[in-house]
C-alpha positions as CSV (number, residue, x, y, z in Angstrom):
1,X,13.7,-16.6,-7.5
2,X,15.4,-15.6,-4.5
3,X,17.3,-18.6,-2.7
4,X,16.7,-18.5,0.7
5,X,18.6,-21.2,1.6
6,X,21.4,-19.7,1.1
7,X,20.8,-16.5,2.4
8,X,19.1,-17.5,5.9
9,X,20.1,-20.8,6.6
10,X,23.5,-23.4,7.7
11,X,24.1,-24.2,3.9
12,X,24.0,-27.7,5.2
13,X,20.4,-27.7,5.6
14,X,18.8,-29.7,3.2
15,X,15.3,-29.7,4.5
16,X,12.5,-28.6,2.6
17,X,10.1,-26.7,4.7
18,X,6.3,-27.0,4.7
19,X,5.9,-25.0,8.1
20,X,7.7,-22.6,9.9
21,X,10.2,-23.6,12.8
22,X,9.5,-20.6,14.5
23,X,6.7,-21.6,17.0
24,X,7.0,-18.7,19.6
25,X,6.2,-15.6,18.0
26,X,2.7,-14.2,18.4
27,X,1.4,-13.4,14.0
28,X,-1.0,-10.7,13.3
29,X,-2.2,-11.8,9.4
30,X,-4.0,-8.3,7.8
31,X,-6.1,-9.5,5.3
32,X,-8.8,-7.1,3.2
33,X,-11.9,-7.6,1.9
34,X,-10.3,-5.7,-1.4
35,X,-7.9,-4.2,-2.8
36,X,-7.0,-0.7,-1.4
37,X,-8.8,-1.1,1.8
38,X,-6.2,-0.4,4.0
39,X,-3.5,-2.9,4.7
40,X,-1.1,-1.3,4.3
41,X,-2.4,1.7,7.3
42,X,-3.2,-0.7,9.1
43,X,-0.1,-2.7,9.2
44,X,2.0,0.6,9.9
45,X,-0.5,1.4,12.8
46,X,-0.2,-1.9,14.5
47,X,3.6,-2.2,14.0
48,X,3.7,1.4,15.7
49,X,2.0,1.0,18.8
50,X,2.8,-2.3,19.5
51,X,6.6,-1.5,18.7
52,X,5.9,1.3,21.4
53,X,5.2,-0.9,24.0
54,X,8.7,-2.0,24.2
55,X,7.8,-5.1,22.2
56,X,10.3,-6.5,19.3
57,X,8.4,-6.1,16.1
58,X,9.0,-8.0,12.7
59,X,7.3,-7.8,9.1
60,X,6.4,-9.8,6.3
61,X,4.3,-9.1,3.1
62,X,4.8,-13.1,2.0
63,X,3.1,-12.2,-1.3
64,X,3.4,-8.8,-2.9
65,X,2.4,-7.8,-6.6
66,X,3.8,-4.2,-6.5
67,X,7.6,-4.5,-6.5
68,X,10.6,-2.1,-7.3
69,X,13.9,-3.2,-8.1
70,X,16.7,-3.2,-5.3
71,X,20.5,-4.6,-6.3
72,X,18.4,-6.8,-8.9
73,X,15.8,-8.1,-6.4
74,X,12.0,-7.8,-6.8
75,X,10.9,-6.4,-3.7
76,X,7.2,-5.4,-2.9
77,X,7.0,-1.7,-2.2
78,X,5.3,-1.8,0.7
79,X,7.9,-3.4,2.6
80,X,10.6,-0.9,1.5
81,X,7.9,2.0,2.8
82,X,8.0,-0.5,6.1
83,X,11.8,-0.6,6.6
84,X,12.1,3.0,5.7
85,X,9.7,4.6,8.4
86,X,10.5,2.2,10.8
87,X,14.2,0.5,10.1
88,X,13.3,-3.0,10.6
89,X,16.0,-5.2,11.9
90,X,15.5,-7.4,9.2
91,X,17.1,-8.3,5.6
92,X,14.5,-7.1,3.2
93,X,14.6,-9.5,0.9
94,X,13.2,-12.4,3.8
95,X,10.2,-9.6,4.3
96,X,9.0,-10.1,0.8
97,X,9.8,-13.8,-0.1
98,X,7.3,-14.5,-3.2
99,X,6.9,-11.5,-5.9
100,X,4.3,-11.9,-8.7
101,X,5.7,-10.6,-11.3
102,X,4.3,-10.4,-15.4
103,X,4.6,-13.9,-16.1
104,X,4.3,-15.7,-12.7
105,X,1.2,-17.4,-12.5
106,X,1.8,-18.8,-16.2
107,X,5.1,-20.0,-14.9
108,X,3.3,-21.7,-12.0
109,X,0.8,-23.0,-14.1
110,X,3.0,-25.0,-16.4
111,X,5.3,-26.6,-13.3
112,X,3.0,-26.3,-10.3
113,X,4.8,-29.6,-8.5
114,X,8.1,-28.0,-9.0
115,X,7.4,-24.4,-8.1
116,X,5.1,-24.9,-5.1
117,X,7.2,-26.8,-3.0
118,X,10.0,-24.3,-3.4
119,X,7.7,-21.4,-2.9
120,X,6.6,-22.8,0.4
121,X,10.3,-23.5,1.6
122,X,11.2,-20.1,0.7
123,X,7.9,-18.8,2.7
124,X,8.5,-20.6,5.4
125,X,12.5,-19.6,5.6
126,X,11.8,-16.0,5.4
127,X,9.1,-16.1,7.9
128,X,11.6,-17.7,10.6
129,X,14.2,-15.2,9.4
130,X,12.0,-11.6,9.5
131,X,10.4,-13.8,12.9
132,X,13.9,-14.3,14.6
133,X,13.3,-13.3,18.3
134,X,10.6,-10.9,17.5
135,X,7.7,-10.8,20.2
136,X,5.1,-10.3,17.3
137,X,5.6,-10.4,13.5
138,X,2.8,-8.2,11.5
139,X,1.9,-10.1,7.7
140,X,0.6,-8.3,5.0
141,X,-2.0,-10.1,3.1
142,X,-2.4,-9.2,-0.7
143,X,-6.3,-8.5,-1.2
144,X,-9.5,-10.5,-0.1
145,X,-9.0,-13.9,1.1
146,X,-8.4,-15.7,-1.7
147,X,-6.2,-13.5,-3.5
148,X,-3.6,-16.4,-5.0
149,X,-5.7,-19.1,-5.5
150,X,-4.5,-19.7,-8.8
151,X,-1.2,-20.4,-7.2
152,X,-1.8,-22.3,-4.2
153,X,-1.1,-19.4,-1.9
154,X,-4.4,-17.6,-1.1
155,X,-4.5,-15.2,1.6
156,X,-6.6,-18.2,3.4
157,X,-3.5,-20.9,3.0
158,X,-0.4,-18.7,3.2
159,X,-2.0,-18.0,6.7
160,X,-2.9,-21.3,7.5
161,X,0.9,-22.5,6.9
162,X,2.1,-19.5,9.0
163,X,-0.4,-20.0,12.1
164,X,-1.1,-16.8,12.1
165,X,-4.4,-14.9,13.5
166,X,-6.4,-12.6,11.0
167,X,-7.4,-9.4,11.4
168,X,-10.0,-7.9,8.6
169,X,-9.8,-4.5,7.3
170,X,-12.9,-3.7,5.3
171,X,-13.7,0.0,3.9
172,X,-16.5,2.1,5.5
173,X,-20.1,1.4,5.2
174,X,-22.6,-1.3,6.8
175,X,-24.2,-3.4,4.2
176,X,-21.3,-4.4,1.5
177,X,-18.4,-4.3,4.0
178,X,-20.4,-6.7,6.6
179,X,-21.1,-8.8,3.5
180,X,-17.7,-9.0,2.1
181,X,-16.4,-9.8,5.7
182,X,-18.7,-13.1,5.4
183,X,-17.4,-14.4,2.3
184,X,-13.8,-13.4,3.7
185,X,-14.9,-15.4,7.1
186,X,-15.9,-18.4,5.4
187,X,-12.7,-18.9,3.4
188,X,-10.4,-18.1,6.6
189,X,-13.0,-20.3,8.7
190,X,-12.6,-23.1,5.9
191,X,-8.9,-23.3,6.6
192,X,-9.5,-23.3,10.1
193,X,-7.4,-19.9,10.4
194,X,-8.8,-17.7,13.8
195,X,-9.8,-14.3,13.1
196,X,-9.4,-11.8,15.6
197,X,-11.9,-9.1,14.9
198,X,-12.5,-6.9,12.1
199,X,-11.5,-3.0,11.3
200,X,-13.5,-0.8,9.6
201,X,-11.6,1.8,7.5
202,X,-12.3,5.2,5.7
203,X,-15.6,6.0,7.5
204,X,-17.0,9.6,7.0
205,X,-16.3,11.4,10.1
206,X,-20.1,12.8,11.1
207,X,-21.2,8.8,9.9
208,X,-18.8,7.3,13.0
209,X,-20.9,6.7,15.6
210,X,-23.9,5.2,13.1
211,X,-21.2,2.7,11.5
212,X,-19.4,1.8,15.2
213,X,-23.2,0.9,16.5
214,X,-24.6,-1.1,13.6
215,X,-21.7,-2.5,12.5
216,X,-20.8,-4.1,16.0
217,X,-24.4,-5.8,16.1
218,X,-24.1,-7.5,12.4
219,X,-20.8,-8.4,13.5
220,X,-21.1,-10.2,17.1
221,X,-23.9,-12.1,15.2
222,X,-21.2,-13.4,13.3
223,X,-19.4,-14.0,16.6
224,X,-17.2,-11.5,15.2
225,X,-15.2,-8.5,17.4
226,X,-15.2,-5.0,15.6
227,X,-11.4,-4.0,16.8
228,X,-11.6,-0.2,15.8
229,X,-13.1,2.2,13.2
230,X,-10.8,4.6,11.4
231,X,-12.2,7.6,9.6
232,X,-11.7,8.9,6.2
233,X,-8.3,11.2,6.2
234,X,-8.6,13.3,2.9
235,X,-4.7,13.7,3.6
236,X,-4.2,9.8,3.4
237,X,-6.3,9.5,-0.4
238,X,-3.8,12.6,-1.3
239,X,-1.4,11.7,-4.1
240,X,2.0,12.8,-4.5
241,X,3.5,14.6,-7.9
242,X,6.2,12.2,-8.1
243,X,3.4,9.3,-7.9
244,X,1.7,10.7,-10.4
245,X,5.2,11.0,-12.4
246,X,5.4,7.8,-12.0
247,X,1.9,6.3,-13.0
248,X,2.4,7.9,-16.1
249,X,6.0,7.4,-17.1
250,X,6.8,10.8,-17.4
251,X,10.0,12.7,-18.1
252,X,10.7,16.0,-15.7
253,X,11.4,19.4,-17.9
254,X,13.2,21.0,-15.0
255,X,14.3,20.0,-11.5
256,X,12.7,21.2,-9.1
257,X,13.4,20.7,-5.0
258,X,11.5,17.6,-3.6
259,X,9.0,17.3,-6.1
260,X,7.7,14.1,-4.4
261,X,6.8,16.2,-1.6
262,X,4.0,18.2,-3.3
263,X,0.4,16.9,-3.0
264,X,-2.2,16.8,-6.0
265,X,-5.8,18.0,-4.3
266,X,-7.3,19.8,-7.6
267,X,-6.8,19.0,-11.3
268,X,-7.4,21.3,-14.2
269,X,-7.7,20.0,-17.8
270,X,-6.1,22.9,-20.1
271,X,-9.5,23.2,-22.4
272,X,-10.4,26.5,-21.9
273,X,-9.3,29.9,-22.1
274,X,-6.0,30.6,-20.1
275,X,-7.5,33.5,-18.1
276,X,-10.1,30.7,-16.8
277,X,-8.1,28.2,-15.7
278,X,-5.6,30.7,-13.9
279,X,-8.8,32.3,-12.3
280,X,-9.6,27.9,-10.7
281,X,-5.9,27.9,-9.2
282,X,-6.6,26.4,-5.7
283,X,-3.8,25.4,-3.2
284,X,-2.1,21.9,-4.8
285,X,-3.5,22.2,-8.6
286,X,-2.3,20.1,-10.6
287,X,-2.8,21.4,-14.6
288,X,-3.1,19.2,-17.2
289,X,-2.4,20.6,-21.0
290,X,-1.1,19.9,-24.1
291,X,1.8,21.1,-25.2
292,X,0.8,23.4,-28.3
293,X,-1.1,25.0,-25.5
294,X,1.7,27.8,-25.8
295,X,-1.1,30.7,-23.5
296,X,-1.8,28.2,-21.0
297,X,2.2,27.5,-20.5
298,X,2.9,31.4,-20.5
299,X,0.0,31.9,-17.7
300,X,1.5,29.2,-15.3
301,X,5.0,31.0,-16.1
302,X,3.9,34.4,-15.5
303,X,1.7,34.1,-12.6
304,X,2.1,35.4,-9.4
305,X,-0.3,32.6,-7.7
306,X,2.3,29.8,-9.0
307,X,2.6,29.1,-5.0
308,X,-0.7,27.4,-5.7
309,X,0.3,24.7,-8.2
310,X,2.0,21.4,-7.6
311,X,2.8,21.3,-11.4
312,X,1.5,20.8,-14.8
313,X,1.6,18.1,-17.2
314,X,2.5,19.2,-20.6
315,X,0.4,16.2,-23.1
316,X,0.9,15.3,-26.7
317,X,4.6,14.5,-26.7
318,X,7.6,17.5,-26.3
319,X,7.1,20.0,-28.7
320,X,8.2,23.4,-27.4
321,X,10.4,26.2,-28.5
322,X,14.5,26.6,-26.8
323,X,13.1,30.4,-25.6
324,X,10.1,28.6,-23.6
325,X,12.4,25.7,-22.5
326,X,14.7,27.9,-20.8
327,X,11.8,29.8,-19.0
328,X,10.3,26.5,-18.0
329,X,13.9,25.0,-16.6
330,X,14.5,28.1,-14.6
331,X,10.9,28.1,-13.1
332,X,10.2,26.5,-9.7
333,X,7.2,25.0,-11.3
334,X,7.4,21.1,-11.9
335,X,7.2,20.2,-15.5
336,X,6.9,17.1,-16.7
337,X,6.2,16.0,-20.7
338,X,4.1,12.5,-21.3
339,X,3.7,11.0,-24.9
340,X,0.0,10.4,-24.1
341,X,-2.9,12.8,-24.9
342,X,-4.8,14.4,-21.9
343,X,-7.6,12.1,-21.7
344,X,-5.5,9.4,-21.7
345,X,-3.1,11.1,-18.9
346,X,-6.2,12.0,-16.5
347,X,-7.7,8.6,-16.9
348,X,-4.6,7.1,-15.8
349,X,-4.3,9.5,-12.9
350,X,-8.4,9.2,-11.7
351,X,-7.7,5.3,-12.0
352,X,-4.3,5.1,-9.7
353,X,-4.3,3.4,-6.5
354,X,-2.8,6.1,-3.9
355,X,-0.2,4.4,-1.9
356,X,1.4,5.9,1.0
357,X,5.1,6.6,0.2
358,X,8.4,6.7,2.3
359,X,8.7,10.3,1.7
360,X,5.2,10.7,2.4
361,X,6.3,12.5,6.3
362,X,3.1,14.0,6.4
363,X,0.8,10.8,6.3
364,X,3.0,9.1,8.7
365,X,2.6,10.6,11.5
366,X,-1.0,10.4,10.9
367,X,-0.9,6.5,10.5
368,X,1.2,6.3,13.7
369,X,-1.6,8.1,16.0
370,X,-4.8,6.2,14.5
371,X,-3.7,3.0,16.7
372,X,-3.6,4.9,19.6
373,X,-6.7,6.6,18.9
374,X,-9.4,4.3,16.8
375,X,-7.9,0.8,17.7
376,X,-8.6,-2.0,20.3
377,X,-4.9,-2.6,21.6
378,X,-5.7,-4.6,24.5
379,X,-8.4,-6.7,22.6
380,X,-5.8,-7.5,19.7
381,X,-3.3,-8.5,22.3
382,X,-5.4,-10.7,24.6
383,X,-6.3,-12.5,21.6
384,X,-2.9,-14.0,21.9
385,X,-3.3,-14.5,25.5
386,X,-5.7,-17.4,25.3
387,X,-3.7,-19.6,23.4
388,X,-0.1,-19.8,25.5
């Protein structure tokens, strides 16, 4: 576990802290009512526009559960995609303080006296580090409110000890979101955490006006603001070929010139004749095949429509003549081999959770204009007014 003490602090300081020192620094707490509602957006959007406003921003996700490795560090992946678009001033590892990793909550559970105080100091030592004579700090919740419960450190509690004000991001819809946002409310309420107002994401575009109008009634009866609605982006649900590399522990057959760039919007399963599948080719197909396929493999090679495809997955484990290799290194084509059959491949594919990506530079910029567009600024920051 990362020793923040050491990193952040006068080694002389012996204190244990239960709360943050920093006292000054206005928190925005982005919670969800589930997983893959849109935290992450949302947390890029704010830090955008309010950065634009001349205003020093920090960032913290205090618990993350998706992590890559950096110089032997756990660190959650949505604070690298934070420091990347926006180079935070900030040592990344005080930005994500606690990583859950395989065995953490059994850890926890067998020394829960001894971990939690040190999990709090730690929490509370990054906070006043990624908070250090920043204006506003943005925190990344992990799920609905209680996500962490079984550790101590629910959504509910890590922003208690922070002080920080919630906003709710909830996914389109009237009915389940506005219930969802009531069992999220009573948690917060219960630890006497504020809560701004609420967001509603990923609304279908012609459904806008419907959800902004209903949704704002059921809410103020809840004496709860609706802070913006954000429609469905296609672009944003869009995954990259090196995400799907990734969610299926591929290995490339050829390299190929930013593969991460190229997005997935149609997948073909090689089960047919190789005439038919050529004849689906749409703009960002993805083809998914085994590798005895030898027809289907020749087709893709041969074709004067391979503009059209992002790549092909080639299933059932690398079995392929030196003759065909060579044609498939020398192709502009992505190739990548998985050990796993193609049911097993697309399953894992239709069940990822798209994340936006630092290379992603066409979601970005996207992200960065729905504050300005869908979001109550002035409402978000006069929330912070009221209690200087």
């Amino acid at each position: 576990m990362i020793d923040f003490k050491s990193l952040f602090t006068d080694s002389n300081d012996k204190e244990v802290l239960t709360a943050p020192r920093n006292k000054s620094t206005k928190r925005i707490f982005i919670a969800a009512t589930r997983m893959n509602d849109g935290k992450t957006t949302t947390s890029l959007a704010l830090y955008s526009a309010l950065s634009h406003s001349t205003k020093k921003m920090g960032f913290i996700k205090p618990v993350g559960q998706r992590f890559v490795d950096i110089d032997g560090e756990k660190i959650d992946e949505d604070c690298l995609l934070l420091n990347e678009t926006f180079d935070v001033s900030i040592p990344i590892q005080a930005m994500s303080p606690i990583v859950v990793h395989k065995n953490f909550t059994k850890e926890y559970l067998d020394e829960p006296e001894t971990m939690y105080p040190q999990l709090i100091n730690n929490l509370c030592r990054a906070f006043d580090r990624s908070a250090y004579e920043k204006d506003y700090i943005i925190i990344e919740g992990t799920g609905h409110a209680g996500v962490g419960s079984v550790f101590n450190l629910s959504n509910a509690e890590v922003a208690k000890t922070l002080n920080a004000k919630v906003i709710i991001v909830a996914s389109g819809g009237i009915g389940r979101p506005i219930d969802e946002i009531a069992l999220n409310k009573a948690l917060f309420t219960s630890k006497g955490v504020e809560i701004i107002g609420v967001i509603i994401n990923k609304i279908e575009p012609d459904k806008m006006e419907f959800i902004k109008h209903y949704c704002s009634k059921a809410l103020e009866r809840m004496n709860l603001k609706l802070l913006g609605c954000i429609p469905q982006y296609d672009q944003l649900a869009t995954p990259s070929l090196s995400q799907v590399f990734n969610e299926i522990n591929g290995l490339w057959l050829n390299q190929v010139t930013q593969p991460h760039n190229k997005k997935i919007r149609k997948v073909i399963i090689g089960a047919k004749a190789a005439k038919g599948i050529m004849n689906e080719l749409e703009h960002g197909t993805l083809i998914i095949t085994p590798s005895d396929r030898i027809d289907i493999i020749e087709s893709v090679l041969n074709s004067k429509d391979d503009k059209k495809l992002s790549g092909i997955i080639l299933t059932n484990g690398f079995h392929l003549e030196q003759t065909l290799l060579n044609k498939i290194k020398n192709s502009e084509i992505p190739f990548i081999s998985s050990n796993e059959d193609s049911f097993r491949v697309t399953t894992r594919i239709n069940k990822m959770t798209i994340k936006t990506q630092p290379n992603d530079i066409d979601k970005i910029p996207i992200i960065k204009e729905i504050s300005k567009e869908y979001l109550d600024l002035d409402a978000i920051e006069n929330a912070f007014k009221s209690s200087l």
